[in-house]
KOLNUDO-295798 format. One record per residue (C-alpha): residue in three letters; x, y, z. Coordinates in steps of 0.05 Angstrom, whole numbers, padded with zeros to 5 digits, always signed. Layout:
<recs>
ALAXYZ
...
</recs>
This chain:
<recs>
UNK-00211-00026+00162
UNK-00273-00011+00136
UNK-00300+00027+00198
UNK-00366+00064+00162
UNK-00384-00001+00116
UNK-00439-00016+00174
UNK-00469+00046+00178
UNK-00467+00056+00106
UNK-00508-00006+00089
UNK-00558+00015+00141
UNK-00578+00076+00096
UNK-00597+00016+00043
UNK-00636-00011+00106
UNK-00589-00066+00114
UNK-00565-00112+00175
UNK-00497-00087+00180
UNK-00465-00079+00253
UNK-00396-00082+00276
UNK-00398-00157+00280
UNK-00404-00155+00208
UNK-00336-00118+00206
UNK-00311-00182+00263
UNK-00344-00230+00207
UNK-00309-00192+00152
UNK-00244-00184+00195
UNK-00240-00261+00204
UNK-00241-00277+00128
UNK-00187-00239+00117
UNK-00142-00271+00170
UNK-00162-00339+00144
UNK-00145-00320+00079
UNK-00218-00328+00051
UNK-00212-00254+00016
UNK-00167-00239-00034
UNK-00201-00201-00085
UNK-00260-00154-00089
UNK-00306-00202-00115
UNK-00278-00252-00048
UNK-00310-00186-00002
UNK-00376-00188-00041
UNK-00386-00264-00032
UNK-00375-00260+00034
UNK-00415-00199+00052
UNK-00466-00219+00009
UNK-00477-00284+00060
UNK-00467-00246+00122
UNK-00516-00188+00107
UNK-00565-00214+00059
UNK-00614-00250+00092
UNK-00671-00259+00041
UNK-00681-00249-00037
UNK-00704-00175-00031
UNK-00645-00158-00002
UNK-00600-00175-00051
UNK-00618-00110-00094
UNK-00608-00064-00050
UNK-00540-00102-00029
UNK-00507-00096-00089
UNK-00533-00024-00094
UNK-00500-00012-00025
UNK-00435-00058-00053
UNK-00422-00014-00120
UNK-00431+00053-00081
UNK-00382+00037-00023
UNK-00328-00004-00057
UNK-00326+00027-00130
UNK-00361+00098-00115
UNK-00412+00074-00164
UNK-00484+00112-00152
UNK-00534+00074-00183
UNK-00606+00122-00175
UNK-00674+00106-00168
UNK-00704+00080-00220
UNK-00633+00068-00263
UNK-00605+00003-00291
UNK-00537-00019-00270
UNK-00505-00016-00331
UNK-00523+00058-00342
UNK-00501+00071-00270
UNK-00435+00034-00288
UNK-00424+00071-00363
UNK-00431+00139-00330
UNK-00384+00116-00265
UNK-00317+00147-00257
UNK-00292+00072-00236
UNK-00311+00040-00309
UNK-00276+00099-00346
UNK-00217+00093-00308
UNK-00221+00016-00328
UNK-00229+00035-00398
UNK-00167+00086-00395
UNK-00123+00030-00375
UNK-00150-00015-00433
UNK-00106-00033-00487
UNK-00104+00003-00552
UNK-00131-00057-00593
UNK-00181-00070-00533
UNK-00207+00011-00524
UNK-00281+00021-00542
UNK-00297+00062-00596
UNK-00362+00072-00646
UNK-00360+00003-00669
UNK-00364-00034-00598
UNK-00421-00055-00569
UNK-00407-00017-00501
UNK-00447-00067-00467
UNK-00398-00118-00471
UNK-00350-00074-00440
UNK-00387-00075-00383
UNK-00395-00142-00382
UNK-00322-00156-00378
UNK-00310-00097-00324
UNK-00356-00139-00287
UNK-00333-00203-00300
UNK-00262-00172-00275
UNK-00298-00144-00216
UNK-00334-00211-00184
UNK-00267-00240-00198
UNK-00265-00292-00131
UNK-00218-00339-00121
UNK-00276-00392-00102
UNK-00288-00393-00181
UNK-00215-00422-00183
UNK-00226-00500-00191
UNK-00145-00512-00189
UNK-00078-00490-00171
UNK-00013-00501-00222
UNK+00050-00483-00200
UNK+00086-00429-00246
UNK+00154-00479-00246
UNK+00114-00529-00278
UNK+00085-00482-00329
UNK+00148-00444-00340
UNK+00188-00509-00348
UNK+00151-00539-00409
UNK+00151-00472-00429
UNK+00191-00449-00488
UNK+00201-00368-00484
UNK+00222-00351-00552
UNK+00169-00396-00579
UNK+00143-00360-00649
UNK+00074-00327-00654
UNK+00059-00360-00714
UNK-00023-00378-00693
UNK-00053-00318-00660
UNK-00113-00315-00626
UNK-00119-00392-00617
UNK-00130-00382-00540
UNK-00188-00341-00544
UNK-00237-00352-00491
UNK-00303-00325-00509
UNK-00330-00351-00444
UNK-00274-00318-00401
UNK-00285-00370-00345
UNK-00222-00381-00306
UNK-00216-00444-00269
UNK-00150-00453-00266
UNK-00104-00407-00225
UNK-00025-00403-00231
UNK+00020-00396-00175
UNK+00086-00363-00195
UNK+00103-00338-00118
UNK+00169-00374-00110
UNK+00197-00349-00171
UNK+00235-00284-00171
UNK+00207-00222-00208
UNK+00272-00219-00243
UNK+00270-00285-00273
UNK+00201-00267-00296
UNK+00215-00200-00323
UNK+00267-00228-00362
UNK+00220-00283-00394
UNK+00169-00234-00407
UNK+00222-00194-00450
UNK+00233-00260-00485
UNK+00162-00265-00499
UNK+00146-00198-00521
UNK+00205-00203-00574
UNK+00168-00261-00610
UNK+00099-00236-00596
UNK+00054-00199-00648
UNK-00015-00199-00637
UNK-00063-00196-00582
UNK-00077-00260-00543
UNK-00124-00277-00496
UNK-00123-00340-00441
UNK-00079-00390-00442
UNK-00008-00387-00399
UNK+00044-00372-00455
UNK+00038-00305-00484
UNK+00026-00226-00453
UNK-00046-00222-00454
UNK-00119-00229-00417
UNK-00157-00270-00377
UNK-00107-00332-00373
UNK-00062-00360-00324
UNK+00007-00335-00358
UNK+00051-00292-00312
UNK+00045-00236-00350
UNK-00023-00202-00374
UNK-00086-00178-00336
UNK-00151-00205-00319
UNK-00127-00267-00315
UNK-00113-00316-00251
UNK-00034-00315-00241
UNK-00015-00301-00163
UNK+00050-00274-00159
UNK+00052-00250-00233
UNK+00067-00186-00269
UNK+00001-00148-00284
UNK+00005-00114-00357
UNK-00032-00067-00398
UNK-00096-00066-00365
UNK-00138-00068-00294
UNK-00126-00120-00249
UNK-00174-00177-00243
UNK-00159-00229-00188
UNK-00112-00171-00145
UNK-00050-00228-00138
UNK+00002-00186-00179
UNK+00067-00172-00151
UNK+00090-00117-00199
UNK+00051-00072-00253
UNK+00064-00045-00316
UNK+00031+00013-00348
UNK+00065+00003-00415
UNK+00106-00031-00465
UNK+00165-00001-00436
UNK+00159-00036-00366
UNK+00153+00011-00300
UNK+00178-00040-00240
UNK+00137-00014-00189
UNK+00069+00020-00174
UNK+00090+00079-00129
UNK+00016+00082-00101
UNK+00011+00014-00075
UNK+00015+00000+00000
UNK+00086-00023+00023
UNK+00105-00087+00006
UNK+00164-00143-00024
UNK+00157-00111-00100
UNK+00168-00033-00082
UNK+00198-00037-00018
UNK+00270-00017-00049
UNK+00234+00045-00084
UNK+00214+00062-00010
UNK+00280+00047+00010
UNK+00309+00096-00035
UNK+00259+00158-00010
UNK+00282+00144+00058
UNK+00360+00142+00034
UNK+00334+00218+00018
UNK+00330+00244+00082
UNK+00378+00306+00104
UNK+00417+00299+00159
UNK+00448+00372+00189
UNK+00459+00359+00259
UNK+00523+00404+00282
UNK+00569+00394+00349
UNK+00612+00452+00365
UNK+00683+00424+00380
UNK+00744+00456+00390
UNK+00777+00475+00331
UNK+00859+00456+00355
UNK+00887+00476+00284
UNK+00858+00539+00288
UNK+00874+00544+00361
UNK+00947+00536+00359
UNK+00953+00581+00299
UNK+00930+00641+00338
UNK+00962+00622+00390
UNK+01030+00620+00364
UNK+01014+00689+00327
UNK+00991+00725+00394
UNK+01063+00698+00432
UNK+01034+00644+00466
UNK+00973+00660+00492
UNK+00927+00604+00468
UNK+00850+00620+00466
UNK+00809+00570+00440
UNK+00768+00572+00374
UNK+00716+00530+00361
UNK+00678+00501+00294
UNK+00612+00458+00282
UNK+00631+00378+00261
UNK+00567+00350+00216
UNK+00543+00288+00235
UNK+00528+00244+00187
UNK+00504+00185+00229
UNK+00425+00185+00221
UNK+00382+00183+00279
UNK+00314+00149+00273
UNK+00255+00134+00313
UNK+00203+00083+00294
UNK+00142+00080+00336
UNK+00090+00027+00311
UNK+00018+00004+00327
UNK+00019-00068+00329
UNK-00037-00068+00371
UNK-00095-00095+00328
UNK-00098-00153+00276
UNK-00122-00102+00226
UNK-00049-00070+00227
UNK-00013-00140+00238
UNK+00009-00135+00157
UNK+00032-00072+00146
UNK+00077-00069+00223
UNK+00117-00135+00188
UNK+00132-00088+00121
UNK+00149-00031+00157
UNK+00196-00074+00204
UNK+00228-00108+00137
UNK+00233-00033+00108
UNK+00276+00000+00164
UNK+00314-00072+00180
UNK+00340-00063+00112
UNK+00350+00018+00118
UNK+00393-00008+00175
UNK+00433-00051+00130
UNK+00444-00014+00073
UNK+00466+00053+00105
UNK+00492+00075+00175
UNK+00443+00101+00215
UNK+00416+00099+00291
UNK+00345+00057+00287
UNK+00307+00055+00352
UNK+00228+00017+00349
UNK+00184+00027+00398
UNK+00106+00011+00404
UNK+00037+00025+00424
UNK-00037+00008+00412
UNK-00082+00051+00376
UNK-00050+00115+00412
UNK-00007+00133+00471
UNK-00023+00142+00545
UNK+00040+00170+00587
UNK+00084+00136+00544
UNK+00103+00073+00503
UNK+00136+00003+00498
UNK+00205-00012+00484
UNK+00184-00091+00462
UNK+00134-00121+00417
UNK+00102-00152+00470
UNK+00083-00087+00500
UNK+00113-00101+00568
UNK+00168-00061+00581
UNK+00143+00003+00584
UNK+00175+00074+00574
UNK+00149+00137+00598
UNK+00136+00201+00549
UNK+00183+00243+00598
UNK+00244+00184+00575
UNK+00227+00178+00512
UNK+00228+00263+00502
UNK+00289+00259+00537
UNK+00323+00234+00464
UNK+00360+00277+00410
UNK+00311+00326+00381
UNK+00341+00310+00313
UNK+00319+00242+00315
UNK+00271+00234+00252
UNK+00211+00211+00277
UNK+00161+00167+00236
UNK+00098+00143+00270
UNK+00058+00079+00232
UNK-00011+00065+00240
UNK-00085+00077+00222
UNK-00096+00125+00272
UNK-00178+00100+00273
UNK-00198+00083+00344
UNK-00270+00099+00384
UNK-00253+00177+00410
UNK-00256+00161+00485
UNK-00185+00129+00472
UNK-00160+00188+00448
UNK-00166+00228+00505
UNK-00138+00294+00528
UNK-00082+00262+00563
UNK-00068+00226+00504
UNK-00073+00283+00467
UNK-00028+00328+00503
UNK+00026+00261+00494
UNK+00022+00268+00425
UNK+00035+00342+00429
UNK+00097+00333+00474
UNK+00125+00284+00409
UNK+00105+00328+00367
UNK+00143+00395+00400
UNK+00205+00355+00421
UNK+00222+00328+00353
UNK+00232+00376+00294
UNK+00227+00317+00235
UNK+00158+00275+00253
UNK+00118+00245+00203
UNK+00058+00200+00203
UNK+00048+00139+00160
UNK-00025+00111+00146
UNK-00039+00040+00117
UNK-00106+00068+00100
UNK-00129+00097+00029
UNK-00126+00178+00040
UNK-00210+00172+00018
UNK-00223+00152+00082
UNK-00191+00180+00135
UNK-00250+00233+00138
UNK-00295+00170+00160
UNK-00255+00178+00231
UNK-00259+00239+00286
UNK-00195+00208+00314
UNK-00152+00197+00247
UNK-00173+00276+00230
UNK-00141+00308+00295
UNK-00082+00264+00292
UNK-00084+00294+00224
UNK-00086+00360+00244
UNK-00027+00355+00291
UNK+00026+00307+00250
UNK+00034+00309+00177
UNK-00003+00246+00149
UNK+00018+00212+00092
UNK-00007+00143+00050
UNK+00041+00082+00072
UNK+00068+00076-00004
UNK+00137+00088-00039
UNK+00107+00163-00063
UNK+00076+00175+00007
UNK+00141+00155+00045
UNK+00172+00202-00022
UNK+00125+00259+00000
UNK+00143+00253+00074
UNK+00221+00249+00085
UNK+00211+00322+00032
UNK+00164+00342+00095
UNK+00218+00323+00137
UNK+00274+00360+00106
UNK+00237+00417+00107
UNK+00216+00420+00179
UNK+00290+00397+00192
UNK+00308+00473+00161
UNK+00259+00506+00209
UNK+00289+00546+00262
UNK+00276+00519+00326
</recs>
């Protein structure tokens, strides 16, 4: 995770090592970072270490995390105007909130960045959603609009709606939307902005729906691009809100593995026509039983979320359709073989583990980013064994696409497997690369 921030900050002459990554790495597992403007704090007080610096960090900040350029000489807000990060944000605006002639465009950038340095330290208090949704009437009439208006947009007060099912809150927002006729902004009833509702964007609601616009504090479960409600973003990493969209991509995959067996039908038949002299005939029986192999790194914390989706994923592709599921595991790559347990103990050699069904569908998850002495050419010869044994071998990578170019070690492993995002589309995109290697001709 975030293997080139250190050298990147270095060409703002910056203090940035790798145990600014262990810093960073820490506030994640104690749950200090949850939204983009959560990393800035926090880098901000590891690197920064006097008032000069604090220029060129944000520089350094805008560049890596939002691919915003700021040149010599130029103001932020002209770097940010120009920026393909703020048009994006503008493109997902709201038809009553889109910028036009008559907008001062400044204050457009004002509220990307308010939306941006988002942290979750601004958040004074927690409500729980039950509470809110229990005094809450949902087919309460929008008879006063706009009385929630925030001009300030400083949100102190974060909802918590994680113990209540999407469904329940997808049907209330249908309630709401039915009564609702204007645009509204903070507050916790209506679909709107910069409030602690469940539904809206901009706003301070873990667990919520995110509608109409960019995100601001990251804690949505589900997103919406429209009035007319799409569950699930297909581009976001694995989790609880579009794991059954990845479910059904993996339902997709074709299974064609034949048995010859002796045909006795057709067998007696001929026999009986040629006076009794029985030869046998024989016919191919399709399986329909699936055969998969899971192998996972779960050997760094930086992996530790994504190994429990994928587990929950294929647990439930176990339950929902019959298939053959065996998980085995390694760290960072392989070396003569792998582990049949979690714990990494019992281990099993590449010459067993080749030894399986070729038409065993083979998906590999990790990040495939280690230093390149650990992938070495033993290691890489392993890899090559999998990858001539089994016909239907995919890799999945928790990483954005972007930057698997920042690693030598992710690029050949990209080279030799076919690499796709760990999403609903990129699990989509790679059982279609597996049926298609499953029709080569081996």
């Amino acid at each position: 995770m975030f293997e080139s921030l250190p050298h990147h900050f270095k060409k703002y002459e910056l203090a940035a090592d790798v145990r600014t990554l262990i810093l960073l790495r820490k506030s994640f597992e104690k749950g200090l970072i949850n939204t983009l403007g959560d990393i800035y704090i926090v880098l901000k007080g590891i690197i920064v270490k006097s008032p000069k610096e604090i220029g060129p960090f944000a520089t350094a900040f805008y560049d890596y995390f939002l691919n915003i350029k700021i040149n010599k000489n130029e103001n932020l807000d002209n770097a940010i105007a120009r920026s393909d990060a703020f048009k994006e944000w503008l493109d997902n605006l709201n038809d009553e909130e889109r910028w036009d002639d008559k907008n001062d465009m400044r204050d457009f950038i004002n509220k990307f960045l308010d939306e941006v340095h988002l942290t979750t330290f601004d958040i004074e208090r927690v409500i729980q959603g039950e509470d809110i949704l229990k005094n809450d009437d949902p087919n309460m009439k929008d008879d006063n609009p706009q009385t929630e208006f925030d001009s300030n947009r400083r949100i102190t007060k974060m909802a918590d709606y994680s113990n209540l099912s999407l469904e329940e809150l997808r049907r209330r927002m249908e309630q709401v939307a039915k009564q609702q006729k204007s645009r509204h902004e903070g507050g916790s009833h209506w679909i709107g902005a910069y409030g602690n509702s469940p539904y809206g964007h901009g706003g301070a609601a873990k667990g919520g729906i995110r509608v109409g616009g960019a995100g601001g504090g990251k804690m949505a479960r589900a997103v919406i691009g429209d009035p007319n409600f799409y569950p699930v973003d297909k581009k976001q990493l694995l989790k609880d809100d579009n794991m059954d969209a990845a479910l059904a991509s993996l339902k997709g995959i074709e299974e064609e593995t034949a048995e010859v067996v002796l045909d006795i039908e057709k067998t007696i038949q001929q026999g009986l026509k040629e006076g009794g002299i029985f030869l046998p005939y024989e016919k191919e029986k399709l399986h329909q039983k699936l055969k998969v192999l899971l192998l996972i790194d779960n050997g760094g914390y930086s992996m530790y979320p994504y190994v429990q989706s994928v587990q929950k994923l294929f647990s439930k592709m176990k339950t929902r359709f019959a298939h053959d599921l065996k998980v085995h595991y390694f760290h960072n790559t392989i070396y003569g073989g792998i582990y049949e347990d979690a714990a990494r103990r019992k281990f099993m050699t590449i010459k067993k583990l080749i030894q399986l069904d070729k038409n065993y569908c083979v998906f590999i998850l990790g990040d495939a980013a280690m230093a390149p002495y650990e992938l070495d050419q033993h290691s890489q010869d392993d890899w090559k064994q999998l990858k001539k044994k089994f016909k239907k071998i995919v890799w999945l990578n928790p990483v954005r696409p972007k930057m698997w170019n920042y690693t030598l070690t992710t690029q050949w492993l990209g080279q030799i497997f076919s690499m796709y995002p760990l999403t609903p589309q990129g699990i989509e995109e790679a059982v279609l690369k597996m049926n298609q290697q499953g029709k080569i001709i081996q």
